[in-house]
Backbone as CSV, one residue per row, in Angstrom:
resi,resn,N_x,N_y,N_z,CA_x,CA_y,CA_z,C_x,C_y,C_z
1,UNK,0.843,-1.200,0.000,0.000,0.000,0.000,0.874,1.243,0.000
2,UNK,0.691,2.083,-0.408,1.137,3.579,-0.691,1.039,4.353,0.453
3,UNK,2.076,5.161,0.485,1.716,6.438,1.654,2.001,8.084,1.196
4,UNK,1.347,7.444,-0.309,1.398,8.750,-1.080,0.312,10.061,-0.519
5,UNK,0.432,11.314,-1.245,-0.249,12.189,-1.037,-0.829,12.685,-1.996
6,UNK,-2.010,12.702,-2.763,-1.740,12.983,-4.568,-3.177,14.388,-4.116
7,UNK,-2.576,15.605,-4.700,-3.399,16.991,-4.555,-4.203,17.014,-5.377
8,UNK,-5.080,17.596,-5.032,-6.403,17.774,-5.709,-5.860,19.287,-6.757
9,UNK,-6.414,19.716,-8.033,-6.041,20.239,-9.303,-7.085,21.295,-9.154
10,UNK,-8.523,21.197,-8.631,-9.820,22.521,-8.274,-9.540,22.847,-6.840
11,UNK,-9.959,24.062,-7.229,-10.277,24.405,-5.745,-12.113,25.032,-5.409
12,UNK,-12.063,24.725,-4.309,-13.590,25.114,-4.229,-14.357,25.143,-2.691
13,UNK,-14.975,25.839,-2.104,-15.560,25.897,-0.840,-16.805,25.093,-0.729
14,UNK,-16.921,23.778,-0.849,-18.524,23.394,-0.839,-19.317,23.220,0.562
15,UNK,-20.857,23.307,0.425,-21.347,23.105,1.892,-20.805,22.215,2.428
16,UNK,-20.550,21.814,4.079,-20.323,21.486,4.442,-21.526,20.341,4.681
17,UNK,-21.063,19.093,4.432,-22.461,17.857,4.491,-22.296,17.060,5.626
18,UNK,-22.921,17.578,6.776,-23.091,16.846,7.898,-23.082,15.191,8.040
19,UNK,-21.849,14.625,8.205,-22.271,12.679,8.177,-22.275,12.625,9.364
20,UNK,-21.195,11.368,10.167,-21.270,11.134,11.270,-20.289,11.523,12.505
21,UNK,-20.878,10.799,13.563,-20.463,11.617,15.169,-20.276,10.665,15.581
22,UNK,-19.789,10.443,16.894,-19.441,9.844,18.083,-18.604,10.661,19.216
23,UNK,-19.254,10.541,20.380,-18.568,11.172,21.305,-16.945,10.096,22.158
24,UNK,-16.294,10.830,22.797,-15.168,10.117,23.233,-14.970,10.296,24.594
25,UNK,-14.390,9.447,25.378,-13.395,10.012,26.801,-12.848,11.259,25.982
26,UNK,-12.645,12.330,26.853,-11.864,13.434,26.636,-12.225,14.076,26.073
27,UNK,-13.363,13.968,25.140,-14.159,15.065,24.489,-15.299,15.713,24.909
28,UNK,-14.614,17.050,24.804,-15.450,17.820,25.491,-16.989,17.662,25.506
29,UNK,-17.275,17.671,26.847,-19.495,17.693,27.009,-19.873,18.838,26.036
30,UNK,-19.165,20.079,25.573,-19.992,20.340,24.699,-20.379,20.359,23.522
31,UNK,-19.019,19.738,22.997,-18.768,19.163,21.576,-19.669,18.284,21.494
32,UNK,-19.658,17.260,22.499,-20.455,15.937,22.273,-21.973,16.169,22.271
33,UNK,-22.108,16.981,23.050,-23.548,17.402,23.143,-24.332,17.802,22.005
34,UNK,-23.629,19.010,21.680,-23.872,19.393,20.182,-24.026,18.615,19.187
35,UNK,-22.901,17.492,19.226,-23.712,16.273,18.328,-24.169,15.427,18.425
36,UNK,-24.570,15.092,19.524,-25.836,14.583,19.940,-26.918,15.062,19.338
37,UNK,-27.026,16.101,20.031,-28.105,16.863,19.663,-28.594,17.494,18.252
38,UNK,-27.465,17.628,17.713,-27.465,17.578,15.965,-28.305,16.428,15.058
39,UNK,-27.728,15.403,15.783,-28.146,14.177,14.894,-29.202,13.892,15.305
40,UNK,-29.631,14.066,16.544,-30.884,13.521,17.001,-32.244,14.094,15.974
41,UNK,-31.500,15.463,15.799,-32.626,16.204,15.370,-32.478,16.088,13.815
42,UNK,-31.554,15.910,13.268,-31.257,15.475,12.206,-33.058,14.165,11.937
43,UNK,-32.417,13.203,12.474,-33.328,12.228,12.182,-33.161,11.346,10.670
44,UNK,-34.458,12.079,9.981,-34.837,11.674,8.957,-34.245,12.540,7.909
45,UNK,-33.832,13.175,8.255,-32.950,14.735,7.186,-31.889,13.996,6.822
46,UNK,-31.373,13.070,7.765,-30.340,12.612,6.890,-29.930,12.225,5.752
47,UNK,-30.861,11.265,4.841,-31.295,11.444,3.879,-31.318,11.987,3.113
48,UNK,-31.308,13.203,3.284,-31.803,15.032,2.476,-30.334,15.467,2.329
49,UNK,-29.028,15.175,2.619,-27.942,16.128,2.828,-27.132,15.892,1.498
50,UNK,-27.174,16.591,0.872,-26.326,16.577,-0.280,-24.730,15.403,-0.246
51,UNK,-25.000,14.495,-1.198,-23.916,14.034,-1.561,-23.677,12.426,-0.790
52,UNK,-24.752,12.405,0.322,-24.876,11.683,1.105,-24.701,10.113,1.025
53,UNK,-25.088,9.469,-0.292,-25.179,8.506,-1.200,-24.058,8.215,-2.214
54,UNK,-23.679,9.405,-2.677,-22.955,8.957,-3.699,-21.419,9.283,-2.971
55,UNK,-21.333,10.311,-1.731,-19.939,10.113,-0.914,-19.669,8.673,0.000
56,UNK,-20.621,8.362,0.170,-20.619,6.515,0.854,-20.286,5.887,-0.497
57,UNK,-20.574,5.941,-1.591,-20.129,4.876,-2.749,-18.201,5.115,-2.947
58,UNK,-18.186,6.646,-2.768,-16.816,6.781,-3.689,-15.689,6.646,-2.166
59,UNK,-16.088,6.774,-0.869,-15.365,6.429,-0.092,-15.166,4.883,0.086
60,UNK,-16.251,4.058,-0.530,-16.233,2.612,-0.057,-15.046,2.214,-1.287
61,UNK,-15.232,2.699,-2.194,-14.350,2.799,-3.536,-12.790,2.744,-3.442
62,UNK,-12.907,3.951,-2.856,-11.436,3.596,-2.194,-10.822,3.283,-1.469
63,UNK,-11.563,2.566,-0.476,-11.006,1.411,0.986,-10.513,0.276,0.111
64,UNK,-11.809,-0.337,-0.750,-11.707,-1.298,-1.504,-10.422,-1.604,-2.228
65,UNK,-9.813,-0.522,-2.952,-8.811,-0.375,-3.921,-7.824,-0.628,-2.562
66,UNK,-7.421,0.075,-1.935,-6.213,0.533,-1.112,-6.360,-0.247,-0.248
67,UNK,-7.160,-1.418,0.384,-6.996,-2.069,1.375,-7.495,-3.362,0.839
68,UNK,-6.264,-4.095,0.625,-6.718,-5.472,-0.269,-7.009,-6.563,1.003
69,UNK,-6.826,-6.298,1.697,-6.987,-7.928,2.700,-8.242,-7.725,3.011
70,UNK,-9.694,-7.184,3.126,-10.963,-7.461,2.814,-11.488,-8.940,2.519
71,UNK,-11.700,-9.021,2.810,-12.262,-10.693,3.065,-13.727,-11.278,3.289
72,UNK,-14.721,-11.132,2.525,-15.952,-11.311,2.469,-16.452,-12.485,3.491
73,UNK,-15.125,-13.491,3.545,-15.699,-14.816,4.422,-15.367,-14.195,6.005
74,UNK,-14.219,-13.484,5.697,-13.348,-13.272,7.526,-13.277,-12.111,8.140
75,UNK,-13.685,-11.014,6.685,-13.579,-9.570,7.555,-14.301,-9.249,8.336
76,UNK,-14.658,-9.027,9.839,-15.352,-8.175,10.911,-15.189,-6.839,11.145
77,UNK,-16.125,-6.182,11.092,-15.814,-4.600,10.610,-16.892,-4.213,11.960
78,UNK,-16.039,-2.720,12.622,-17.106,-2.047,12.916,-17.387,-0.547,12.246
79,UNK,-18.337,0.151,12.001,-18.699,1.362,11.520,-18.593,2.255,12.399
80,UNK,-17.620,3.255,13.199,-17.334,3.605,13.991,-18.052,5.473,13.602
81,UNK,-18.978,5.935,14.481,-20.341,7.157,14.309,-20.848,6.493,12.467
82,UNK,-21.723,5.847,12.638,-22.287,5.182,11.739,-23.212,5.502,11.225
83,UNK,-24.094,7.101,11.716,-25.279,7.419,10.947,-26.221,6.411,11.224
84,UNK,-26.665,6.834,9.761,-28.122,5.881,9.286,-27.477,4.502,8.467
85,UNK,-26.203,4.542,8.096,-26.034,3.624,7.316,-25.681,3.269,5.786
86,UNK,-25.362,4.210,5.133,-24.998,4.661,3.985,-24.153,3.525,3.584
87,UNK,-22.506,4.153,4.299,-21.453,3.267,4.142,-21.320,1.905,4.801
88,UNK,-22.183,1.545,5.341,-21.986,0.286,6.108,-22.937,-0.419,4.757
89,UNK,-24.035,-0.171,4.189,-24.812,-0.583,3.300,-23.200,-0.729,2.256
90,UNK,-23.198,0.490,1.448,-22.018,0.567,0.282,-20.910,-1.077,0.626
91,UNK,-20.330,-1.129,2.099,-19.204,-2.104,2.403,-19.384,-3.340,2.634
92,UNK,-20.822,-3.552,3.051,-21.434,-5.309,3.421,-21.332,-6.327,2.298
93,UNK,-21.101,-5.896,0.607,-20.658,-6.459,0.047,-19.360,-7.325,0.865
94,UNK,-18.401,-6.500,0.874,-16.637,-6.752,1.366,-15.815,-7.582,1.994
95,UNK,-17.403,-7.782,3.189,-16.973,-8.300,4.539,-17.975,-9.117,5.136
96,UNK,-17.745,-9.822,6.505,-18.306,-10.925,6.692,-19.567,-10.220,7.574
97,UNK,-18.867,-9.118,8.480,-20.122,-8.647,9.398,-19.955,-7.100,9.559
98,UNK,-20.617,-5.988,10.102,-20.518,-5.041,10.515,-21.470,-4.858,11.530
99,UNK,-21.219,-3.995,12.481,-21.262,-3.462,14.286,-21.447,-1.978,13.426
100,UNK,-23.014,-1.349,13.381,-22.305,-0.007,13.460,-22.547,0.988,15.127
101,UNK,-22.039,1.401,15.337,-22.022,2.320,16.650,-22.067,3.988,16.410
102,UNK,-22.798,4.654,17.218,-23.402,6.123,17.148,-23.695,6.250,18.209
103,UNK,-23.187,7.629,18.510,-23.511,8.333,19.632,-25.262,8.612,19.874
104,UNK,-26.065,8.933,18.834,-27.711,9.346,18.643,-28.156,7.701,18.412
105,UNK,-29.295,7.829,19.275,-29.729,6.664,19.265,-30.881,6.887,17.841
106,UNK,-31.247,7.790,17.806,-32.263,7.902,16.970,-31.486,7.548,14.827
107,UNK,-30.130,7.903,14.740,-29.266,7.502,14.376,-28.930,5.901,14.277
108,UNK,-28.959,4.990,15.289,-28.880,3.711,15.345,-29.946,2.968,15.073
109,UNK,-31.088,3.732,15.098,-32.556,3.015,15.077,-32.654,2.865,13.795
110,UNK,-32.376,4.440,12.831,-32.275,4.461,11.531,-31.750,3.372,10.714
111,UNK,-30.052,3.301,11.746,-29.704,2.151,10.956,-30.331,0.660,10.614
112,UNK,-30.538,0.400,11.992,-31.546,-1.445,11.729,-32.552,-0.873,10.940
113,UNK,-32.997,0.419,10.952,-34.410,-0.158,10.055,-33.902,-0.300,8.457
114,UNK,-32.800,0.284,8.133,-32.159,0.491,6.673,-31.627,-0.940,6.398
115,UNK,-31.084,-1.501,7.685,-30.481,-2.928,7.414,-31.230,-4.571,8.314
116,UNK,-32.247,-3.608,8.464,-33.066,-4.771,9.037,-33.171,-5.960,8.511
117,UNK,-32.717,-6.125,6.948,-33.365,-7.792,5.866,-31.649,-8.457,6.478
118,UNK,-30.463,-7.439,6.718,-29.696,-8.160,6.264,-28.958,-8.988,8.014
119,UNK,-28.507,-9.795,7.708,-28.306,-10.848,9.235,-26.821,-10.527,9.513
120,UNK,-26.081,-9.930,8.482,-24.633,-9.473,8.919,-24.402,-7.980,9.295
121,UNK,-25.274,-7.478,9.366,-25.392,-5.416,10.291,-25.964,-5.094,11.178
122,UNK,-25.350,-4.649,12.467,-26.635,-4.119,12.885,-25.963,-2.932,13.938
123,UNK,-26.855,-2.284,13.966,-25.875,-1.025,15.094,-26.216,-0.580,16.397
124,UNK,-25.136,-0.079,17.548,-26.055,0.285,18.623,-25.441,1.519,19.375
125,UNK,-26.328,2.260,20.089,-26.107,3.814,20.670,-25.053,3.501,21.770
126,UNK,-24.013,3.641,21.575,-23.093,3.801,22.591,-21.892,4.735,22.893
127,UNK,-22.140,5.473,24.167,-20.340,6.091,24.080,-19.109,5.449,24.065
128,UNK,-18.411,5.233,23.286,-17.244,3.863,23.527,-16.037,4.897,24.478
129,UNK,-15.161,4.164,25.249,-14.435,5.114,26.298,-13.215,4.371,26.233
130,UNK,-13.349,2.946,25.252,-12.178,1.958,25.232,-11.924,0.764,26.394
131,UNK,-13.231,0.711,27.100,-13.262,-0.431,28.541,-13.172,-1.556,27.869
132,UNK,-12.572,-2.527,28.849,-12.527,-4.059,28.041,-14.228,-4.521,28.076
133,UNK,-15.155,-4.439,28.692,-16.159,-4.414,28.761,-17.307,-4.585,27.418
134,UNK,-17.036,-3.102,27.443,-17.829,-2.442,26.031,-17.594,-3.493,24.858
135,UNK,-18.977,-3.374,24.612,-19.376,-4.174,22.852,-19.082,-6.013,23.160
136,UNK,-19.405,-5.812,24.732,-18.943,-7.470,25.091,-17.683,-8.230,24.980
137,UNK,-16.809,-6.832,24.420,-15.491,-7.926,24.872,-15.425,-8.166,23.131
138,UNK,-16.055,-7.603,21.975,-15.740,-7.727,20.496,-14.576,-6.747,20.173
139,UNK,-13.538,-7.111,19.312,-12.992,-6.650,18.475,-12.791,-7.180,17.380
140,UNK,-11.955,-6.393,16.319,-12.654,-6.200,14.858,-11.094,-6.181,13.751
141,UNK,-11.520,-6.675,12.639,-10.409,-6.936,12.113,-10.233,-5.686,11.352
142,UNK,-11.608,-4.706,11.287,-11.145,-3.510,10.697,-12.355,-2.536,11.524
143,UNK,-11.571,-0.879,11.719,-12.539,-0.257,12.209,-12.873,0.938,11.034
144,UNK,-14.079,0.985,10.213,-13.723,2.136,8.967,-14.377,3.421,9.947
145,UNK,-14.104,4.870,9.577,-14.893,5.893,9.719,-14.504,6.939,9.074
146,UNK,-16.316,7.071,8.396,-15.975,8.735,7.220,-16.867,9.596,7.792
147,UNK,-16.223,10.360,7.495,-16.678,12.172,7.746,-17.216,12.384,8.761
148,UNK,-16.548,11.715,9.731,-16.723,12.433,11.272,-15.191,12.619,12.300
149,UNK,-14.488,12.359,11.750,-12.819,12.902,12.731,-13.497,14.421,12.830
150,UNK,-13.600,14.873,11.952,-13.577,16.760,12.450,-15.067,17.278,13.007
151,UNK,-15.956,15.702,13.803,-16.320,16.186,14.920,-15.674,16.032,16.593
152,UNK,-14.651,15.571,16.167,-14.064,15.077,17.570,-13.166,15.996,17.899
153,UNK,-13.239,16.610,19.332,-12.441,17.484,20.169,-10.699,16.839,20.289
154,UNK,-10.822,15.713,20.097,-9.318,15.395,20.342,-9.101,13.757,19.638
155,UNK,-9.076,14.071,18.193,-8.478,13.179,17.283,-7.516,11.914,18.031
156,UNK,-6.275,12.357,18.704,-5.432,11.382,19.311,-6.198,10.506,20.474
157,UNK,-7.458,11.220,21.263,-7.666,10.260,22.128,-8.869,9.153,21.491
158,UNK,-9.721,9.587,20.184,-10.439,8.975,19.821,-9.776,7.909,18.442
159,UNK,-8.528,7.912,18.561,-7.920,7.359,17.655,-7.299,5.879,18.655
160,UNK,-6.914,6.204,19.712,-6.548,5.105,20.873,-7.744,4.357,21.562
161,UNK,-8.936,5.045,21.603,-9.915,4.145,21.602,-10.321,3.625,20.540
162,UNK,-10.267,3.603,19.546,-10.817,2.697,18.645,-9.678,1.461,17.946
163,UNK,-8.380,1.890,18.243,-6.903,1.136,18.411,-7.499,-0.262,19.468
164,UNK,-8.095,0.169,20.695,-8.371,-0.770,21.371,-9.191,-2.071,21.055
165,UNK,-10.271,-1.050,20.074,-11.179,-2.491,19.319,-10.559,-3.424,18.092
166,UNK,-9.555,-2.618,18.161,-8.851,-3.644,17.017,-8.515,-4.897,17.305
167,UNK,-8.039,-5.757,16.192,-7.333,-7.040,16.757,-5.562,-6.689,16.441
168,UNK,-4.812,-7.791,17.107,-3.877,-7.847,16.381,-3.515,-7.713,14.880
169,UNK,-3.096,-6.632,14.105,-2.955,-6.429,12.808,-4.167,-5.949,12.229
170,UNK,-4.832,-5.338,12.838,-5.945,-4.763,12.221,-5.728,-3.789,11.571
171,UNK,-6.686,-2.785,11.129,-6.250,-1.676,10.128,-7.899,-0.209,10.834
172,UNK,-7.529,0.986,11.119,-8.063,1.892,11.266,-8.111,2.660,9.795
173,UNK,-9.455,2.549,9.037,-9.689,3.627,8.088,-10.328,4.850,7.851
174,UNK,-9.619,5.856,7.747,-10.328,7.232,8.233,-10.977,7.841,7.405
175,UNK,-11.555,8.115,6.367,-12.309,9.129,5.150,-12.862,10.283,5.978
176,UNK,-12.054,11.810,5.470,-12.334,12.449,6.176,-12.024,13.912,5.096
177,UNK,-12.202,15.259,5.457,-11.663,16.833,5.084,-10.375,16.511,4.700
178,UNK,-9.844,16.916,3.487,-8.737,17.185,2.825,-8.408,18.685,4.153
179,UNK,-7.184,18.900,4.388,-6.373,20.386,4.944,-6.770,21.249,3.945
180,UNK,-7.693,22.360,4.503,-7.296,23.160,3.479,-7.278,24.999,4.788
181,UNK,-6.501,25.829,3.982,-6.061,27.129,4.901,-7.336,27.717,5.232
182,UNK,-8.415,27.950,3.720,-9.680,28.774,4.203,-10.788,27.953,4.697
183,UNK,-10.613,26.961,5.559,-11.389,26.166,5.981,-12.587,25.440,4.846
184,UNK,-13.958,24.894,5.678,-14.820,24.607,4.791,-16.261,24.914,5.240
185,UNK,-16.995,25.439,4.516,-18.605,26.623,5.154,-19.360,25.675,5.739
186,UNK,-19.412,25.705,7.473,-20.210,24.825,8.178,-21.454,25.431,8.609
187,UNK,-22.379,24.787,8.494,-23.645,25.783,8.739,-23.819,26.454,9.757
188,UNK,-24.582,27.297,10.487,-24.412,27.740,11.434,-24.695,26.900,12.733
189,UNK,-25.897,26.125,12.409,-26.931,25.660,13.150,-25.322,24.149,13.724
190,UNK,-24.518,24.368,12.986,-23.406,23.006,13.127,-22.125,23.002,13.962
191,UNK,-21.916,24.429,14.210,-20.839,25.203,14.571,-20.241,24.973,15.709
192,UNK,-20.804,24.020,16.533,-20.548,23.858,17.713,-19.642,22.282,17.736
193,UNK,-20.676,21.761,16.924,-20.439,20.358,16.682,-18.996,20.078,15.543
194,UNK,-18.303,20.908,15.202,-17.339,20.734,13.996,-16.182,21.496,14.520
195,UNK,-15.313,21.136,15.676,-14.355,21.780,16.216,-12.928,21.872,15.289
196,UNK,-13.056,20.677,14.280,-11.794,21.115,13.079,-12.904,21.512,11.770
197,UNK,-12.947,22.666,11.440,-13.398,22.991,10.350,-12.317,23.509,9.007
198,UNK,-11.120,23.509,9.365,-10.290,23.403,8.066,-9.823,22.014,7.651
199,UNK,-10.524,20.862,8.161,-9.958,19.259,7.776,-8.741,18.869,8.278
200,UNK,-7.954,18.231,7.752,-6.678,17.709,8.558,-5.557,17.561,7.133
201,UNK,-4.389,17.064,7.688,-3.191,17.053,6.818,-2.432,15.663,7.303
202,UNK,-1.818,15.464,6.232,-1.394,13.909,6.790,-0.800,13.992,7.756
203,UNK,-0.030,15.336,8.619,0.569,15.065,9.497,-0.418,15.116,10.796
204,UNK,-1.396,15.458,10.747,-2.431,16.013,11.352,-2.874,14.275,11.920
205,UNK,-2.679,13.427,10.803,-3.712,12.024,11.558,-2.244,11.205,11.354
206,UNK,-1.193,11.648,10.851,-0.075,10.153,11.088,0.090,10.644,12.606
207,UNK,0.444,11.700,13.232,0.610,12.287,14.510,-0.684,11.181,15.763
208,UNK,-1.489,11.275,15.076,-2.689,10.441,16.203,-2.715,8.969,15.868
209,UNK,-2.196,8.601,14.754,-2.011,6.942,14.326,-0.911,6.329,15.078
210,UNK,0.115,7.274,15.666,1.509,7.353,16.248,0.519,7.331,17.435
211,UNK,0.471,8.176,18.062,0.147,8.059,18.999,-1.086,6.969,19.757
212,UNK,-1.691,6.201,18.874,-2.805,5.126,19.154,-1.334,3.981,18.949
213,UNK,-0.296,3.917,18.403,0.417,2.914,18.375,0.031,2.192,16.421
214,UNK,-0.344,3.017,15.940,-0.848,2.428,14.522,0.214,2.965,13.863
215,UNK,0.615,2.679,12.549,1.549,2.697,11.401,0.949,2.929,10.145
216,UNK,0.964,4.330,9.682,0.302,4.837,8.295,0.550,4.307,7.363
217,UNK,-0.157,3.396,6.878,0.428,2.595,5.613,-0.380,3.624,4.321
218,UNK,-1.470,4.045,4.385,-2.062,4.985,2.832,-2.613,6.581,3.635
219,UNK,-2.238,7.156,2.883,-2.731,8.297,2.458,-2.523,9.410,1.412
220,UNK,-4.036,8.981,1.040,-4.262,9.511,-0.755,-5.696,10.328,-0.671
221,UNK,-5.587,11.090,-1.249,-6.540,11.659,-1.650,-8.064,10.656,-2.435
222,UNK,-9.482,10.929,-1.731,-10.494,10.151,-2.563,-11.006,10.772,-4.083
223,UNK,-10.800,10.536,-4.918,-11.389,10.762,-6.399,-12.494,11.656,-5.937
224,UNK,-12.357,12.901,-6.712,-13.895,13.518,-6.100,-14.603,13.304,-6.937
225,UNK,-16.078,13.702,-6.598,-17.549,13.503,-7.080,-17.069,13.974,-8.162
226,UNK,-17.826,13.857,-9.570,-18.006,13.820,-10.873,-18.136,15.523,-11.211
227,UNK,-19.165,16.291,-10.144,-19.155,17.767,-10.709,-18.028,18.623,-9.481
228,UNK,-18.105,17.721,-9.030,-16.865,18.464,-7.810,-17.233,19.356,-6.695
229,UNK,-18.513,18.936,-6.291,-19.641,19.982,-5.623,-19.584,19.938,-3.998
230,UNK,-18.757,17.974,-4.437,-18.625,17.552,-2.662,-17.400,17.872,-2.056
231,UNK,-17.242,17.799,-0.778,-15.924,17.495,0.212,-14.645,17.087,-0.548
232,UNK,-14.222,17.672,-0.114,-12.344,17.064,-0.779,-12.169,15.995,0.309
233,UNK,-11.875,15.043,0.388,-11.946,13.280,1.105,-10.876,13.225,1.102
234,UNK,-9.999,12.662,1.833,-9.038,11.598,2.149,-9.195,10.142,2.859
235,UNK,-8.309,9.531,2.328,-8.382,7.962,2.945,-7.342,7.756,3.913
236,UNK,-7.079,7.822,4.611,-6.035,7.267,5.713,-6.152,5.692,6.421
237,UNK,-5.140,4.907,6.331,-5.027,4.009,7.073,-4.282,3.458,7.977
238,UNK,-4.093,3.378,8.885,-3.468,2.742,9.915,-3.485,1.260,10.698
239,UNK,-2.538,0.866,10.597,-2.461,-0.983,11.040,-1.398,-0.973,12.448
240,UNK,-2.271,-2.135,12.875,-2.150,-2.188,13.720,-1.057,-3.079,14.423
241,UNK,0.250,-3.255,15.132,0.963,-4.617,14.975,0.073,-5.929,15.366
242,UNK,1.194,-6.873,14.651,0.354,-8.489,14.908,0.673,-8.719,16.238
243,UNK,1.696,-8.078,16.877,1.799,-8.591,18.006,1.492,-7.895,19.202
């Protein structure tokens, strides 16, 4: 796998398209609150947010490409702030099972009802804090999450909890804001809930992959949408040692 960086050629400010959340140890009550409370109210709007559908296809797109050990019979995946279910739908091809987890319960409900036919998804409202406890004692041969790092108050500590659900040699995949200087237009009503609003830079998440104990094996830029209307994406991955 590559640990290239390949720049995007447009430039452009697009709305900012609300995906997913999860709160952390260490993140601030009011960050978390805010998205809580975002998504809750969100609901059924989710649905409605520009790009919503076709950014779950082109992020699943490029896990696929860049992360070949996917394994339809063996992969265990969790969907780490999982929404309604977009990308966990797009990836169930891939893999054997998916766990998705969300801070909004109303968010998790969404999900079973979206994946209710299928016997390998299902998701549930939890704060994860990294206890051996939590999720019964499951870990996962991969943890994916898009477009929610730049709701989290502190990237490095929510990067070591989810290090924890890994297995030996697992892999953390991040789809998230390309860095950019003039940030990206978050709505108002969102402002609370989006504490990095200029995205991140590879040094920005190899710095928290280091620090969870993970090893950056990709980061590339995601192919953007066709009119170029959406998010500038990145893929980041991080593995985990076998031993």
């Amino acid at each position: 796998m590559s640990d290239n960086v390949h720049t995007h050629t447009h430039t452009h400010t697009p709305i900012h398209a609300h995906h997913h959340h999860e709160n952390a140890h260490g993140h601030h009550g009011s960050v978390a609150q805010a998205n809580r409370e975002f998504f809750d109210d969100l609901d059924d709007g989710f649905d409605k947010i520009p790009f919503v559908k076709e950014r779950a296809a082109r992020v699943v797109k490029a896990i696929v490409k860049a992360y070949p050990n996917l394994d339809k019979e063996k992969t265990t995946a969790m969907d780490f702030a999982c929404g309604n279910g977009h990308v966990s739908i797009a990836m169930l091809p891939h893999v054997k099972s998916i766990l998705g987890v969300d801070i909004s319960e109303r968010m998790a409900a969404r999900y079973n009802e979206k994946l209710e036919d299928s016997e390998n998804a299902s998701a549930v409202a939890i704060e994860l804090k990294g206890e051996d406890n939590e999720l019964s004692g499951a870990r996962f041969d991969i943890i994916f999450c898009s477009s929610a790092y730049h709701h989290f108050e502190s990237i490095d500590e929510i990067t070591r909890i989810l290090v924890s659900f890994l297995k030996p040699g697992g892999a953390l995949l991040i789809a998230d804001m390309v860095n950019k200087e003039e940030g990206y237009a978050i709505p108002q009503d969102a402002q609370e809930a989006v504490p990095h609003k200029h995205g991140f830079s590879k040094g920005d998440i190899r710095k928290a992959f280091e620090a969870g104990g993970l090893t950056m094996k990709v980061f590339e830029d995601i192919p953007s949408s066709e009119d170029h209307a959406d998010l500038d994406l990145f893929l980041a991955i991080g593995e985990k040692p076998s031993i």
